[in-house]
TIRO-2110 file (N, C-alpha, C; in Angstrom, 1 decimal):
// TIRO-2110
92.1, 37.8, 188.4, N, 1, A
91.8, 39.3, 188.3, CA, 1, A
91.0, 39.8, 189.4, C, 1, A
91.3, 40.9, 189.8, N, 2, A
90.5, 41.5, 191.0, CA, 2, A
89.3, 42.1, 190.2, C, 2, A
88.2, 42.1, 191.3, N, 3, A
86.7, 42.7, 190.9, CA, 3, A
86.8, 44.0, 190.9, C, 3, A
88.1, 44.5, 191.5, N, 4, A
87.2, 46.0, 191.6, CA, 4, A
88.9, 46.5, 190.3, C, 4, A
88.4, 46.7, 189.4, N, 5, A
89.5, 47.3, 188.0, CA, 5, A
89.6, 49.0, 188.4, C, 5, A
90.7, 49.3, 188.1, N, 6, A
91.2, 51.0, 187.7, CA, 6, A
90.1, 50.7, 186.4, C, 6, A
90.1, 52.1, 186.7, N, 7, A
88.9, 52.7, 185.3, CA, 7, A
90.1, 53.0, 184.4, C, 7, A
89.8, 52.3, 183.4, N, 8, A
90.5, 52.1, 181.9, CA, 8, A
90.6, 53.0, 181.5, C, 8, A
92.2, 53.1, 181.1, N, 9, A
92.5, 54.7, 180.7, CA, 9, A
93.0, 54.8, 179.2, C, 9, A
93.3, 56.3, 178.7, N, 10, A
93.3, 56.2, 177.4, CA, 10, A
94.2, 55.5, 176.6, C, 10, A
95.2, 54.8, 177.0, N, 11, A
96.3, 53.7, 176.9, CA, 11, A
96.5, 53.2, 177.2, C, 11, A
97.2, 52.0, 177.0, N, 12, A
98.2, 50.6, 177.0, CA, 12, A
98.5, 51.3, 178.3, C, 12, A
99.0, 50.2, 179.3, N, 13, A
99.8, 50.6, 180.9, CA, 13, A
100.8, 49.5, 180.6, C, 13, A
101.9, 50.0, 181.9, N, 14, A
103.0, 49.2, 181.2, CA, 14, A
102.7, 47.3, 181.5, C, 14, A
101.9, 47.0, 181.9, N, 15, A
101.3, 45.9, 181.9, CA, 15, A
100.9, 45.1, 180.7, C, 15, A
99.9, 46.3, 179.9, N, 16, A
99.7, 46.0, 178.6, CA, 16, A
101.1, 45.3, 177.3, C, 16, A
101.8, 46.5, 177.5, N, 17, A
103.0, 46.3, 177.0, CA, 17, A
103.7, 45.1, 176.9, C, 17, A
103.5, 44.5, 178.3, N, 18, A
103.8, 42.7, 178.6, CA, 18, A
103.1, 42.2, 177.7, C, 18, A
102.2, 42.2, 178.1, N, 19, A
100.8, 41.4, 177.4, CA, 19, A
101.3, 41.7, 175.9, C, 19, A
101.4, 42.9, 175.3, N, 20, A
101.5, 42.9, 173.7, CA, 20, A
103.0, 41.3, 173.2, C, 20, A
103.7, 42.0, 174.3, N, 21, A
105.4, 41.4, 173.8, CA, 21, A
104.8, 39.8, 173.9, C, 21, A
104.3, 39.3, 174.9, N, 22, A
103.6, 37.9, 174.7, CA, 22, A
103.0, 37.3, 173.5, C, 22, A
102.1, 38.6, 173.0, N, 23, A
101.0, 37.9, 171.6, CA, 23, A
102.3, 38.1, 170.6, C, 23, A
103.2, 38.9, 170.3, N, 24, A
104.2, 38.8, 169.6, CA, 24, A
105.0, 37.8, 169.4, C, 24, A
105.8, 37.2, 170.7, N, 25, A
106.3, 35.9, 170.8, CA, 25, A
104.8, 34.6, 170.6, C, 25, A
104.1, 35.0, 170.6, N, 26, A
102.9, 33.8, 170.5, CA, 26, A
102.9, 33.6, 169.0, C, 26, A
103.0, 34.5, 168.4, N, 27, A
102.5, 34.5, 166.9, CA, 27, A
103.8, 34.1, 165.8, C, 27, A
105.0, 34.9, 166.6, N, 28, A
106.3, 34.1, 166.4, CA, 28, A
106.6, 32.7, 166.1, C, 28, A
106.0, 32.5, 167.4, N, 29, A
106.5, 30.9, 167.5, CA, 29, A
105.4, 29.8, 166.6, C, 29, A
104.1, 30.5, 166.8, N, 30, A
103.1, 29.9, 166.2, CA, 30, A
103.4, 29.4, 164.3, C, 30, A
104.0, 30.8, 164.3, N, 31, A
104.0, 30.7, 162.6, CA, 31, A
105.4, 30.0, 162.1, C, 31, A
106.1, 30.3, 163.4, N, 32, A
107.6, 29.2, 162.6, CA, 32, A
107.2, 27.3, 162.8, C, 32, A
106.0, 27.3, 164.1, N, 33, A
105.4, 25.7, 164.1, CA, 33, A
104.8, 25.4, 162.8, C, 33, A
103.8, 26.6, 162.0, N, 34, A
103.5, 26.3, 160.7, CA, 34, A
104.2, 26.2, 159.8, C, 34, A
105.4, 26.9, 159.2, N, 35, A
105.9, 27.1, 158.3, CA, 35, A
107.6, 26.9, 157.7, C, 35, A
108.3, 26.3, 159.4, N, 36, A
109.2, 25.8, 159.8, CA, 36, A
109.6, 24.7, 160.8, C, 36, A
110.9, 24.6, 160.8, N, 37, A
111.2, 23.3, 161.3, CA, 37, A
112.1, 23.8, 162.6, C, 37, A
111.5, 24.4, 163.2, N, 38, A
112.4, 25.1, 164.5, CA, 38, A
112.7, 24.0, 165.5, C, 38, A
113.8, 24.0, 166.1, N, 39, A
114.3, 23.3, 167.2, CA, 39, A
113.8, 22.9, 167.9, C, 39, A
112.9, 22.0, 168.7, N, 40, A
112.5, 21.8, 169.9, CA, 40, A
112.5, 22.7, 171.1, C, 40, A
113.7, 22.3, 171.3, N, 41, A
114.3, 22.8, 173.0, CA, 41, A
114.2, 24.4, 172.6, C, 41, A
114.8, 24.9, 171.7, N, 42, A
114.6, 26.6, 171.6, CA, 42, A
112.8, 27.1, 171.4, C, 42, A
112.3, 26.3, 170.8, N, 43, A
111.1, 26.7, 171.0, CA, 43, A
110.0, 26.6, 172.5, C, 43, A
110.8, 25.3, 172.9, N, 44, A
110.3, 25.4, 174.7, CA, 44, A
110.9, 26.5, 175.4, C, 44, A
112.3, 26.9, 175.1, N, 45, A
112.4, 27.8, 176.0, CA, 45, A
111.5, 28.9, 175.3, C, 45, A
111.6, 29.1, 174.3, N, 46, A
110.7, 30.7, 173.9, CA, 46, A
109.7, 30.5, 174.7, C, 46, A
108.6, 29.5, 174.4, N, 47, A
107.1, 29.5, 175.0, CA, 47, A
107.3, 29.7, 176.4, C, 47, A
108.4, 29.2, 177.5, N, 48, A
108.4, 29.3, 178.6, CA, 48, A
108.5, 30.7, 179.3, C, 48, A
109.4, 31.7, 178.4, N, 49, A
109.5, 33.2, 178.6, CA, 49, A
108.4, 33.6, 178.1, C, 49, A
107.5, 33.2, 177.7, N, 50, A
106.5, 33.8, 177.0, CA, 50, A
105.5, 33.5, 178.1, C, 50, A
105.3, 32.2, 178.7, N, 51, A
104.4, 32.2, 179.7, CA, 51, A
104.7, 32.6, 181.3, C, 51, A
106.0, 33.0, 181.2, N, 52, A
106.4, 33.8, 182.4, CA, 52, A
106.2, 34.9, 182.3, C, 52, A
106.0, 35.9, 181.2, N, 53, A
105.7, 37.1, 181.5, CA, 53, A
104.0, 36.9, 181.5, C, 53, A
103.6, 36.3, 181.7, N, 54, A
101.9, 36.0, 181.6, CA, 54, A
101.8, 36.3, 183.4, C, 54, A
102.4, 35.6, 184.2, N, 55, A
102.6, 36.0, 185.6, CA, 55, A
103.1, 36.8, 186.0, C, 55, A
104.1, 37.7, 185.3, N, 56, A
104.5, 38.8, 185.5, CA, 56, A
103.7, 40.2, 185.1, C, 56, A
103.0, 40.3, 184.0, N, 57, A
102.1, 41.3, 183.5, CA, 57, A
100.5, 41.3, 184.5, C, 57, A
100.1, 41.0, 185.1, N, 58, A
99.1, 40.6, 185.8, CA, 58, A
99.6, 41.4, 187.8, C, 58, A
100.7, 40.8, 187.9, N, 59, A
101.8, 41.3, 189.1, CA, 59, A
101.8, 42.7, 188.9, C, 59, A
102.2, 43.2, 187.6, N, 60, A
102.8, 44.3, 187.1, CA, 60, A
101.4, 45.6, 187.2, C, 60, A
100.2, 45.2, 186.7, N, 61, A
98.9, 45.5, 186.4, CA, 61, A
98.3, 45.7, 187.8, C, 61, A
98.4, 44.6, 189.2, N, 62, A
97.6, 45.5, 190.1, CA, 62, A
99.1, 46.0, 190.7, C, 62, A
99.8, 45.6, 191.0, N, 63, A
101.3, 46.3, 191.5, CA, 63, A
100.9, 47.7, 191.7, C, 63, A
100.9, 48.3, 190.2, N, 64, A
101.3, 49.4, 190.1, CA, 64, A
99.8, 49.9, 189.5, C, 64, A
98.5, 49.4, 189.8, N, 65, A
96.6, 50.1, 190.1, CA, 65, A
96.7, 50.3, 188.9, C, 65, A
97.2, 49.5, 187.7, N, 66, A
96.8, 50.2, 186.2, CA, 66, A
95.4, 48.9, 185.6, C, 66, A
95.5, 48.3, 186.8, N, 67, A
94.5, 46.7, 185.8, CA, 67, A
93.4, 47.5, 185.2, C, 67, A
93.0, 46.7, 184.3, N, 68, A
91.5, 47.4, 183.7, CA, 68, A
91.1, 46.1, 183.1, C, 68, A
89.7, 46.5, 182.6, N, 69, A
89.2, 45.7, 182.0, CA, 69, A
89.7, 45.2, 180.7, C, 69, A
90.2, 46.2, 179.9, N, 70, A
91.0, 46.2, 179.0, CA, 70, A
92.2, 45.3, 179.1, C, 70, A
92.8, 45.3, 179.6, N, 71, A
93.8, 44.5, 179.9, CA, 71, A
93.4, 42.9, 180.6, C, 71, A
92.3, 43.1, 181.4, N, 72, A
92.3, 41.5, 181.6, CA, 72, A
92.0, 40.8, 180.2, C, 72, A
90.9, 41.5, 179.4, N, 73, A
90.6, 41.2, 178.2, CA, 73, A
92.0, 40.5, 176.9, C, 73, A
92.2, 41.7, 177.1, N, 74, A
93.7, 41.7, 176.3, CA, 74, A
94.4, 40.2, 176.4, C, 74, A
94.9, 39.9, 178.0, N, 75, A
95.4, 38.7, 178.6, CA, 75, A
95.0, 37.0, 178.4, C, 75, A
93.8, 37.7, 178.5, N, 76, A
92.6, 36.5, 177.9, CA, 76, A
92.9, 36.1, 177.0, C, 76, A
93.2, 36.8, 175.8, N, 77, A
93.1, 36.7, 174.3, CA, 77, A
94.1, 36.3, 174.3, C, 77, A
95.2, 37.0, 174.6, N, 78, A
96.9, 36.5, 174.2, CA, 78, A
96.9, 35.4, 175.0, C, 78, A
96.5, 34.5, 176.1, N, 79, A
96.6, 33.6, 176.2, CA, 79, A
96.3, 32.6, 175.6, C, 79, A
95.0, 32.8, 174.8, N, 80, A
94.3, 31.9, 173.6, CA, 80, A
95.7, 31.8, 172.8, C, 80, A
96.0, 33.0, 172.5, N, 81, A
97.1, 32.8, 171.1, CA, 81, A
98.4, 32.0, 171.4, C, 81, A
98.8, 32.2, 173.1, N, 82, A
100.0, 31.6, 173.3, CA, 82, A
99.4, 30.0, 173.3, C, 82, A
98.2, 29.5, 173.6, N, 83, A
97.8, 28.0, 173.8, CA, 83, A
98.1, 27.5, 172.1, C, 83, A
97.4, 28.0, 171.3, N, 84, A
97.1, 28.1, 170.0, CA, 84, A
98.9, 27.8, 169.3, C, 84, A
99.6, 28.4, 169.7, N, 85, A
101.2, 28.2, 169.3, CA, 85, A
101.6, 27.2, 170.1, C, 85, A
101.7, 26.9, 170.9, N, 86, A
102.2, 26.0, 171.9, CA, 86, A
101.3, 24.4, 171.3, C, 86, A
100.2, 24.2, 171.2, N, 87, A
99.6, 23.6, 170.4, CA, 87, A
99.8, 23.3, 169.0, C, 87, A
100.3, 24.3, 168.1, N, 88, A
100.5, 24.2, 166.9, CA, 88, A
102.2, 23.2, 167.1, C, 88, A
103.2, 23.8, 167.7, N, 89, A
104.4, 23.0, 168.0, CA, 89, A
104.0, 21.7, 168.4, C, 89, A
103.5, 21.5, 169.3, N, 90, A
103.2, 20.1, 170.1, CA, 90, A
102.5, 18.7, 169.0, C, 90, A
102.0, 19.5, 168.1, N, 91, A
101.1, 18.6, 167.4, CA, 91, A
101.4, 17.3, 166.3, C, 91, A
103.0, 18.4, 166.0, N, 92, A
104.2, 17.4, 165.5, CA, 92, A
104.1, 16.2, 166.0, C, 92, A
104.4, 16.0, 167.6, N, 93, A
104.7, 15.5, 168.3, CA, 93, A
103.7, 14.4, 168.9, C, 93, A
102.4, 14.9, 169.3, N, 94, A
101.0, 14.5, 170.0, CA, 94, A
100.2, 14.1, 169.3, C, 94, A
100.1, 14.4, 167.9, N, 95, A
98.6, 14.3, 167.2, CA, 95, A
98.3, 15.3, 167.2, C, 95, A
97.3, 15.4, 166.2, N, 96, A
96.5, 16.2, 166.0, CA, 96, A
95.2, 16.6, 166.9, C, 96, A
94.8, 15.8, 167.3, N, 97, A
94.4, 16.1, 168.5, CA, 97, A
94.4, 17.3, 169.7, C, 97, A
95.5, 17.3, 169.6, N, 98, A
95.6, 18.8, 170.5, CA, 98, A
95.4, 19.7, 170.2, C, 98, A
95.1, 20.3, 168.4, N, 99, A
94.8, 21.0, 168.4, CA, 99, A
93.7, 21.6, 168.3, C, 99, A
92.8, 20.4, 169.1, N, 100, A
91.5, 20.8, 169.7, CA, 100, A
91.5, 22.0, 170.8, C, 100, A
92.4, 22.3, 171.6, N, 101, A
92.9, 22.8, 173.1, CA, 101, A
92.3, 24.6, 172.2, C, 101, A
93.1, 24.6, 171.2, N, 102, A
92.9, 26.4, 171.0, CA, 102, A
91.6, 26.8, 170.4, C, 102, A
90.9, 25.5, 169.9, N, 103, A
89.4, 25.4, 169.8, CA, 103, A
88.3, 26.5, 170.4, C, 103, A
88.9, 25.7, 171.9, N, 104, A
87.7, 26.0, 172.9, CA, 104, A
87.3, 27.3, 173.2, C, 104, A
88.4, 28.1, 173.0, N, 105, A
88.0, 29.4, 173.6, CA, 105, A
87.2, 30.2, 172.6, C, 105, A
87.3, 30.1, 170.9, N, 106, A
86.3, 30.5, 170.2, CA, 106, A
85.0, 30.1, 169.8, C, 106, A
84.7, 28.4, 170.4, N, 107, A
83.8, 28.2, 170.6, CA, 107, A
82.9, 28.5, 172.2, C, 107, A
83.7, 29.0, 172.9, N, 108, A
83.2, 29.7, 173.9, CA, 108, A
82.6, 30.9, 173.4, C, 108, A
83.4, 31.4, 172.9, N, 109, A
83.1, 33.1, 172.1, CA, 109, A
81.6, 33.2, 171.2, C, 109, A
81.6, 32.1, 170.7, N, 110, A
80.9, 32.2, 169.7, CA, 110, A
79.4, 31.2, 169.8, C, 110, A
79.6, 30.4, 171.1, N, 111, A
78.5, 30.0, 172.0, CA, 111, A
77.6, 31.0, 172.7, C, 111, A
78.4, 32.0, 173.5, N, 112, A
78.0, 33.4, 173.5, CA, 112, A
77.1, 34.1, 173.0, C, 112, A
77.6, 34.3, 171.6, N, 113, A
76.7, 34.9, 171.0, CA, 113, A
75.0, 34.4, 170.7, C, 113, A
74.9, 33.4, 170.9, N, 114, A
73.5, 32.4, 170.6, CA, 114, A
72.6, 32.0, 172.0, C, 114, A
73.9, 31.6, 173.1, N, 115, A
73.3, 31.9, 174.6, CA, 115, A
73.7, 32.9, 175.2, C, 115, A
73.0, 33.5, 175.5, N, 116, A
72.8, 34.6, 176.6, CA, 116, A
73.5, 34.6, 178.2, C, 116, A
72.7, 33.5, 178.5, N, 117, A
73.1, 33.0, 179.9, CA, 117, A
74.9, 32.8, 180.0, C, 117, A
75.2, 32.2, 178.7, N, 118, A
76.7, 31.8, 179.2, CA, 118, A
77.4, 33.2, 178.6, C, 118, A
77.2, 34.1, 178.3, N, 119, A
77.5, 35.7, 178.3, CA, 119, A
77.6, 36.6, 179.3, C, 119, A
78.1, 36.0, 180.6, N, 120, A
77.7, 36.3, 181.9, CA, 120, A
78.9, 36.6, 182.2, C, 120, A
79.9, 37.9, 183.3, N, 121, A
80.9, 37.8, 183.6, CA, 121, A
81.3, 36.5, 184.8, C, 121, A
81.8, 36.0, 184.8, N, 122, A
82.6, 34.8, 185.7, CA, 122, A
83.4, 35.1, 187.1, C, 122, A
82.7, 34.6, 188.0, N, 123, A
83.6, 35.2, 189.0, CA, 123, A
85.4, 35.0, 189.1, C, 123, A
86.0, 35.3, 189.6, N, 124, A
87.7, 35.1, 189.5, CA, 124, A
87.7, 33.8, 190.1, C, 124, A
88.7, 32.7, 189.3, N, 125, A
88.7, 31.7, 190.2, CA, 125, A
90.0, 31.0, 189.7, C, 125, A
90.7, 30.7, 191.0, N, 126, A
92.0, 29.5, 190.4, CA, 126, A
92.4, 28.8, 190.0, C, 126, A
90.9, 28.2, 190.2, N, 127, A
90.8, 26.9, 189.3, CA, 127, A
90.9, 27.1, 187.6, C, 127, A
90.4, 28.2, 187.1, N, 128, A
90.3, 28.4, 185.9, CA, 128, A
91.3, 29.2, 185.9, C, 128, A
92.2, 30.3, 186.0, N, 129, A
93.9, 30.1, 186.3, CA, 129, A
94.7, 29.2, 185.8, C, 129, A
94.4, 28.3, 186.9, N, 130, A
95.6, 27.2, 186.7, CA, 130, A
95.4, 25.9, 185.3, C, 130, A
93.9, 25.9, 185.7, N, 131, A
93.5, 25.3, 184.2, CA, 131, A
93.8, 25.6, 183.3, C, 131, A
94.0, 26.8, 182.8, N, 132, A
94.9, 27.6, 181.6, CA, 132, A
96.2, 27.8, 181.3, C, 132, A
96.7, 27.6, 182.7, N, 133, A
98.1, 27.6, 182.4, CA, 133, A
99.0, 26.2, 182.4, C, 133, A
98.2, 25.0, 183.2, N, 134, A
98.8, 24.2, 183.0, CA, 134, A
98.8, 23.3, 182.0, C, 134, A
97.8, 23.1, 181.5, N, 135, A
97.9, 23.2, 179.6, CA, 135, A
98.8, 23.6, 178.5, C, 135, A
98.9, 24.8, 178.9, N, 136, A
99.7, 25.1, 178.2, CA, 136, A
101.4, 25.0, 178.6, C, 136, A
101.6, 24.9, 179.8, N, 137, A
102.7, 24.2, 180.2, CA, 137, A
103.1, 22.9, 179.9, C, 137, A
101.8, 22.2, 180.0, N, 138, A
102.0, 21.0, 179.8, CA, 138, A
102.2, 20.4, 177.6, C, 138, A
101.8, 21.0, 177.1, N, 139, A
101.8, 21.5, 175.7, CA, 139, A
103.3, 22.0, 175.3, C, 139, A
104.0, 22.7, 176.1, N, 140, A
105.1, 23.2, 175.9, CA, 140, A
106.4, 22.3, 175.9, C, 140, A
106.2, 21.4, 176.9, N, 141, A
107.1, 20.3, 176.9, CA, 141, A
106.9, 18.7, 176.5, C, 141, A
105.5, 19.0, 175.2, N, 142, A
105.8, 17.8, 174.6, CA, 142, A
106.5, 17.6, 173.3, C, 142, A
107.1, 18.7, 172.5, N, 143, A
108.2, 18.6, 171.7, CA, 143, A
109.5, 18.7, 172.1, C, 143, A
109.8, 19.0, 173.9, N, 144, A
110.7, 18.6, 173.9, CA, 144, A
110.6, 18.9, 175.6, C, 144, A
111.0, 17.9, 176.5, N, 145, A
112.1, 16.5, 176.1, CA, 145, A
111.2, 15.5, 175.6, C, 145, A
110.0, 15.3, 175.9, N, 146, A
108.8, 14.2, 175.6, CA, 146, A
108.7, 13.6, 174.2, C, 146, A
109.2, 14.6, 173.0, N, 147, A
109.2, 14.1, 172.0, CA, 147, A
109.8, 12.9, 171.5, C, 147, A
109.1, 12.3, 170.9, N, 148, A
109.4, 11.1, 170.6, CA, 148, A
109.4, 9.6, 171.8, C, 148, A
109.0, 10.7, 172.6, N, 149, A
108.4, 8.9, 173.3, CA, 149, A
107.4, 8.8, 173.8, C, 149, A
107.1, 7.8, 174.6, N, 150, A
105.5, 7.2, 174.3, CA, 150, A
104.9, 8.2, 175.2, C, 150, A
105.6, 9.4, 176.4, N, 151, A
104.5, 10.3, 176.9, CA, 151, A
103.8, 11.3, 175.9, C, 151, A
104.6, 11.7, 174.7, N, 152, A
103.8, 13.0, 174.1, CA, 152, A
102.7, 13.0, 173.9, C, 152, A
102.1, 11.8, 173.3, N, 153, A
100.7, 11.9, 173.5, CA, 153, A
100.1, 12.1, 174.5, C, 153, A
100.1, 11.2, 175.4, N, 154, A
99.1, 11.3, 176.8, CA, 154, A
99.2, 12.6, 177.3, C, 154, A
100.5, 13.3, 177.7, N, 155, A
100.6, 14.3, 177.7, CA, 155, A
99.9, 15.8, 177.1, C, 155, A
99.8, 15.6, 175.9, N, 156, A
99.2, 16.3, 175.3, CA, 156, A
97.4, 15.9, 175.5, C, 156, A
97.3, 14.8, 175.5, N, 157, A
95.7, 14.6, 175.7, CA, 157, A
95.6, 15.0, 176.9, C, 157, A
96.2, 15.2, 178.0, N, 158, A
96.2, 15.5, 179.3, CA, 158, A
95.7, 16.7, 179.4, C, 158, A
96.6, 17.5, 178.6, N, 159, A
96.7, 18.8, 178.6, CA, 159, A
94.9, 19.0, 177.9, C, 159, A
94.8, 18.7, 176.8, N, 160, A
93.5, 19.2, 176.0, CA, 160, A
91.7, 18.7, 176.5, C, 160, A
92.3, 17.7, 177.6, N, 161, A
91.4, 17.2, 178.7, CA, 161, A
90.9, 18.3, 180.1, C, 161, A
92.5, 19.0, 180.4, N, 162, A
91.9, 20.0, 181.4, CA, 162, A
91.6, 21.3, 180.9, C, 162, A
92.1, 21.2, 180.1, N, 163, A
91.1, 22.6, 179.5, CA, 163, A
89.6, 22.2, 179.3, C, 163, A
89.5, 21.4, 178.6, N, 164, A
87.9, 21.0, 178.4, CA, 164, A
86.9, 20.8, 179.7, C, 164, A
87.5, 19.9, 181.1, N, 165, A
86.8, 20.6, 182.0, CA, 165, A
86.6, 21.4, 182.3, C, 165, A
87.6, 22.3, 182.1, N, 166, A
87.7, 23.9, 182.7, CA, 166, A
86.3, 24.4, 182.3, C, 166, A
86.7, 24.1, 180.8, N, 167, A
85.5, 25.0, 180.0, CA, 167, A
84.1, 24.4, 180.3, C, 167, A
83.8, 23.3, 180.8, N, 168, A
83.0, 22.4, 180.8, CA, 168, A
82.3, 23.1, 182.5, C, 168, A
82.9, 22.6, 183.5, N, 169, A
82.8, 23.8, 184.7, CA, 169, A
82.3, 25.1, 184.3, C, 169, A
82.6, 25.8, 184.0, N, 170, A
82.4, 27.1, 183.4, CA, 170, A
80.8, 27.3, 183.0, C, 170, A
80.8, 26.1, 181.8, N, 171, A
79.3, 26.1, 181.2, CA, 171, A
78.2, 26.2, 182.6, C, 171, A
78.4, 24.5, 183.6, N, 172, A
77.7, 24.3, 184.3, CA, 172, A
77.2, 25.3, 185.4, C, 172, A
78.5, 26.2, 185.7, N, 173, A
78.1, 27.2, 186.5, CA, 173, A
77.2, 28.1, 186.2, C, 173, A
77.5, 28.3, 184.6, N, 174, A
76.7, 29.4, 184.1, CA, 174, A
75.2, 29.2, 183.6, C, 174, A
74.8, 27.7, 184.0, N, 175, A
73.6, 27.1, 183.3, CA, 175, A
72.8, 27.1, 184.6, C, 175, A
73.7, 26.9, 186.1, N, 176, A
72.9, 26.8, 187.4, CA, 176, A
72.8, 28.1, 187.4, C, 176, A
74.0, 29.2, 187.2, N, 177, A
73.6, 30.6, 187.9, CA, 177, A
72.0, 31.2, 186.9, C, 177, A
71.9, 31.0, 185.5, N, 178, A
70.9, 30.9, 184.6, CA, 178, A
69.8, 30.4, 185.0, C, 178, A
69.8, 29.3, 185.8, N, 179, A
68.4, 28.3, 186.1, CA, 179, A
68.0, 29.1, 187.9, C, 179, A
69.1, 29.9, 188.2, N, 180, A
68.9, 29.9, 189.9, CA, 180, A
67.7, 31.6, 189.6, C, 180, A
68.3, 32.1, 188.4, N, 181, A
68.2, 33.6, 188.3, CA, 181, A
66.4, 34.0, 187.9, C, 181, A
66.1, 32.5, 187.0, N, 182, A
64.9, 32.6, 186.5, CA, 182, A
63.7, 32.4, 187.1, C, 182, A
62.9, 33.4, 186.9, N, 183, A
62.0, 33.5, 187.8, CA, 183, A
61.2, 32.3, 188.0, C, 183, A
60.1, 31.9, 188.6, N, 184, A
59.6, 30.3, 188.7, CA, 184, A
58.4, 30.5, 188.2, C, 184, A
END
């Protein structure tokens, strides 16, 4: 996300819109991993259209100078939800384990609230990008083709491992930018 945001306007931009259709398909697919026995392969492809418009709404947002705060926010979150469904499918398959992965981000949230210091905006960075999406990539294709043999697991721990750096990085920066800030 760029530093410098359009000033957030009184509505959704057609960017937003993306972002809604994503938490839709997230919640979708999430609830038929709970409550049903959906197909594999149809559910990888759903999650995959689901995480392509994740690069497309973002494109779409400075493309056309609507980004806001609001909307990276938004993105943020619906990406939680899309990990969180993608995880919930996979789990069949990997353990239970994985579904440590959709954890993190509310214990981020809610770490927050108690420290201060890690309530800090984060500068933009690729690494936490790609950290987020390859997880969940990687999560997507362990019910199918992976299912059922001996990668789903690893794969899935793979997956629930780079996230935890991510978030782990994150902390550390925010504990040095915290320790650099304080007066002596």
């Amino acid at each position: 996300m760029s530093a410098a945001l359009a000033t957030d306007s009184d509505g959704p931009g057609p960017a937003d819109l993306i972002t809604g259709l994503r938490l839709g398909m997230a919640i979708g697919i999430g609830s038929a991993a709970l409550f049903a026995a959906p197909k594999p392969a149809l559910v990888t492809a759903l999650l995959l259209i689901a995480l392509a418009t994740d690069a497309f709404d973002g494109w779409l947002a400075r493309g056309s100078g609507t980004a806001s705060s609001f909307g990276a926010r938004f993105d943020l979150e619906t990406d939680a939800v899309l990990l969180a469904a993608a995880s919930l499918h996979a789990a069949a398959f990997a353990g239970a384990l994985v579904l440590v992965a959709p954890l993190l981000r509310p214990a981020w949230v809610i770490s927050c609230r108690f420290l201060p210091w890690l309530d800090q905006p984060l500068p933009p960075s690729r690494r936490r990008q790609t950290l987020c999406a390859l997880p969940i990539f990687l999560l997507i294709f362990v019910p199918w083709p992976l299912g059922g043999s001996v990668w789903a697991a690893p794969v899935g721990l793979t997956a629930v491992l780079l996230l935890f750096v991510s978030f782990a990085i994150d902390v550390v920066h925010q504990w040095l930018r915290r320790a650099a800030s304080s007066p002596a």
